[in-house]
C-alpha positions as CSV (number, residue, x, y, z in Angstrom):
1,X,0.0,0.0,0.0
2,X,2.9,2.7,0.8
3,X,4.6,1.7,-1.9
4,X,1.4,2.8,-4.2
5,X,0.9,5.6,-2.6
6,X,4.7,6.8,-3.1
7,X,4.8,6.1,-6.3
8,X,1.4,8.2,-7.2
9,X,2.8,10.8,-5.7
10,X,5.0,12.1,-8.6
11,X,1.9,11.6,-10.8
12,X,-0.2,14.4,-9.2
13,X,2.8,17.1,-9.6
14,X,0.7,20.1,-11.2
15,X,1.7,23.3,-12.8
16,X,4.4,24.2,-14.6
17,X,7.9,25.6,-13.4
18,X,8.6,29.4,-13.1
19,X,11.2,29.5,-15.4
20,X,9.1,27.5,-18.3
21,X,6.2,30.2,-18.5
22,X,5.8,31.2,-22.3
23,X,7.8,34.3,-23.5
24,X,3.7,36.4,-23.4
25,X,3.3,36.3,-19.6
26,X,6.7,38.5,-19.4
27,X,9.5,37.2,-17.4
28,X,9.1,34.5,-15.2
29,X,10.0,37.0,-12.0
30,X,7.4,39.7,-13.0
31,X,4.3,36.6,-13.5
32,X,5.3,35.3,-9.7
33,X,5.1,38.9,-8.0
34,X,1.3,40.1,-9.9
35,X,0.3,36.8,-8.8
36,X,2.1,37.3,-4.8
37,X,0.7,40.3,-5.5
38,X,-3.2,39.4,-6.3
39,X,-3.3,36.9,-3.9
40,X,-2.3,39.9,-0.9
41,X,-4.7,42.4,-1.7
42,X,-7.6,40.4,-2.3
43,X,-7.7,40.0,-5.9
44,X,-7.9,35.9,-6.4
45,X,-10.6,36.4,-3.9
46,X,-13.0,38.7,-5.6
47,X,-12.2,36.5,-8.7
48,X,-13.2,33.4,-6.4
49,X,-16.2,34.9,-5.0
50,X,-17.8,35.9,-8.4
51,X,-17.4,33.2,-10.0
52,X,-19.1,30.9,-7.2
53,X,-22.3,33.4,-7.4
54,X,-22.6,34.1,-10.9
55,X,-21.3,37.6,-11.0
56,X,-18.4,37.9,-13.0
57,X,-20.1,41.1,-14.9
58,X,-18.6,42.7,-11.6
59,X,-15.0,42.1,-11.8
């Protein structure tokens, strides 16, 4: 069973590495602090929130 378990593990990996973000999101640096910077003031939140209830005409 642990055996299983471990080796699933590496199969549920998600997302893709910093440095491998296509050349349109800008650099790799400047994609990782918006999204730092949306998560701190609430932004992924609002985005969150309307989408649950329906009003994303809001955002």
């Amino acid at each position: 069973m642990c055996g299983t378990a471990g080796s699933r593990g590496g199969q549920y990996r998600s997302g893709t590495p910093w440095m491998d973000l296509p050349e349109h999101f800008g650099s790799w640096k400047g994609a990782h602090n918006r999204l730092r910077k949306w998560a701190a003031d609430g932004t992924w939140a609002k985005v969150f929130t309307a989408l649950l209830t329906g009003n994303i005409h809001r955002l």
